[in-house]
C-alpha positions as CSV (number, residue, x, y, z in Angstrom):
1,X,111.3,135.4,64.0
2,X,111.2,135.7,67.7
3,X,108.4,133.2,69.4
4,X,107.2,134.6,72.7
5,X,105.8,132.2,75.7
6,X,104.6,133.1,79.3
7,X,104.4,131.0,82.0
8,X,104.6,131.1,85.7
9,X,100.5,132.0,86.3
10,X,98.5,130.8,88.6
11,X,96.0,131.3,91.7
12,X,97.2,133.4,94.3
13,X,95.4,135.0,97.2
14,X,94.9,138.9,98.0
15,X,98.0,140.3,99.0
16,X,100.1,137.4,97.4
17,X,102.6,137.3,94.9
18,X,103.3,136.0,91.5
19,X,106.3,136.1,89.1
20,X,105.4,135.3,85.5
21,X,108.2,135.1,82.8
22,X,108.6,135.4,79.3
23,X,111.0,133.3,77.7
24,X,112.0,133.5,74.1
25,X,113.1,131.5,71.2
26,X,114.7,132.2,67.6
27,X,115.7,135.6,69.4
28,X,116.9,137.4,71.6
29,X,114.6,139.8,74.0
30,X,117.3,142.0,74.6
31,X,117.0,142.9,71.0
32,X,113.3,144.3,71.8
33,X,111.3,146.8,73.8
34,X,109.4,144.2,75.9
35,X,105.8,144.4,77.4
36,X,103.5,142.9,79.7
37,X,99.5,143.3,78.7
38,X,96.4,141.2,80.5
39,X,93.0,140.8,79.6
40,X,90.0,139.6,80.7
41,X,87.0,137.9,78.8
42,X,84.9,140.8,76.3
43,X,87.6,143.9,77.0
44,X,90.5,144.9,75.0
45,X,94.5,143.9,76.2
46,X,95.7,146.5,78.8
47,X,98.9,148.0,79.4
48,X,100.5,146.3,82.6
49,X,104.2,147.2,82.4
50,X,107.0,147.5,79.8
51,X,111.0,147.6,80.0
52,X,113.1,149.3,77.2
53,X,115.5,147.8,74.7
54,X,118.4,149.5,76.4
55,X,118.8,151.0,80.0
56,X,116.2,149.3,81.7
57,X,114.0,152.1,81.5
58,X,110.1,150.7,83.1
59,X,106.5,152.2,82.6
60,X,103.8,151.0,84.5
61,X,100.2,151.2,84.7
62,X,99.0,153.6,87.7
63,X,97.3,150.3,89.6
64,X,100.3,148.7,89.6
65,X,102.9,151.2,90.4
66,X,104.7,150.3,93.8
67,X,103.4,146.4,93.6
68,X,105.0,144.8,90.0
69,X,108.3,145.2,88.8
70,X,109.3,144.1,85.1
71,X,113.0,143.2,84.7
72,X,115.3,141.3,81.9
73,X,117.7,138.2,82.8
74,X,119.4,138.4,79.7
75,X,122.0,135.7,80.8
76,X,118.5,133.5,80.4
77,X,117.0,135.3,77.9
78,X,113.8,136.2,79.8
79,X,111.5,139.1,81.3
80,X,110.1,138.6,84.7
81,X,107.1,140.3,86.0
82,X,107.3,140.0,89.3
83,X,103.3,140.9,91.1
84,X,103.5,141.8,94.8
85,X,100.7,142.8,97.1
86,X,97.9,141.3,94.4
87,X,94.4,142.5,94.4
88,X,91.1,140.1,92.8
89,X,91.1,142.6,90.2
90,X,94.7,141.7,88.8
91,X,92.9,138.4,87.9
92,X,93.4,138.3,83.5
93,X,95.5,136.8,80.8
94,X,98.7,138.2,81.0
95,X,101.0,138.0,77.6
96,X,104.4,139.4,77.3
97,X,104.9,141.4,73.9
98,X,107.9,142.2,71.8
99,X,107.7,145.4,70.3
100,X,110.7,146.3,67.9
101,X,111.6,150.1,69.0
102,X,113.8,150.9,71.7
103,X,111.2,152.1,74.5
104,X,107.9,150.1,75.2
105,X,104.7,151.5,74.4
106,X,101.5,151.3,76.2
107,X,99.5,150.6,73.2
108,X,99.1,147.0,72.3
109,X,99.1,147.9,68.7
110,X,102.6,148.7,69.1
111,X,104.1,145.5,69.4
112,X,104.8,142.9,66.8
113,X,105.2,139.5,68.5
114,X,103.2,137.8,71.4
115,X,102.9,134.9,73.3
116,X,100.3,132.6,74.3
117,X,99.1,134.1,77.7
118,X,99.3,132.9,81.5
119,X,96.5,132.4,83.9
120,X,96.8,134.4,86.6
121,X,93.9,134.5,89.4
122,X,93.6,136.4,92.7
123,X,91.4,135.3,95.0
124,X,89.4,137.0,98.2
């Protein structure tokens, strides 16, 4: 089974950016819609982005249309998320997801493999 980990979090200040990968092992991700989720403490995981399994089709949340882009490196077998122009209220957990289907989904409960979560924090 695929095994999912994130890294590339870390503090940032308003109006900064941060790229945070997933990278992937006993898999490929190119075999899987992939999606990007964060939370913070005492709330549920929230849809961020997702890419689909073919054609590099992207949904994003509306508050980060415009600012994040999700994108695959298959030659590395990663998904970047790459945050532009970030706000405090970006600050969460952010986990990449693996959801076998073709198109993401902006349900968590869609997806059948995660990672550990990154740190990311966006200061004033």
């Amino acid at each position: 089974q695929v095994q999912l980990a994130e890294s590339g979090g870390g503090l940032a200040q308003a109006g900064g950016s941060l790229t945070l990968t997933c990278s992937a092992s006993g898999g490929s991700l190119n075999t899987y819609a992939i999606g990007w989720f964060r939370q913070v403490p005492g709330k549920g995981r929230e849809f961020v982005a997702a890419i689909s399994r073919v054609n590099e089709i992207t949904q994003y949340r509306d508050s980060v249309k415009d600012r994040f882009r999700i994108s695959r490196d298959n030659a590395k077998n990663t998904v970047h998320l790459q945050m532009n122009t970030l706000r405090p209220e970006d600050t969460a957990v952010y986990y990449c997801a693996a959801r076998i289907a073709v198109t993401g989904s902006e349900s968590a409960s869609h997806y059948h493999y995660w990672g550990q979560g990154t740190q990311v924090t966006v200061s004033s």
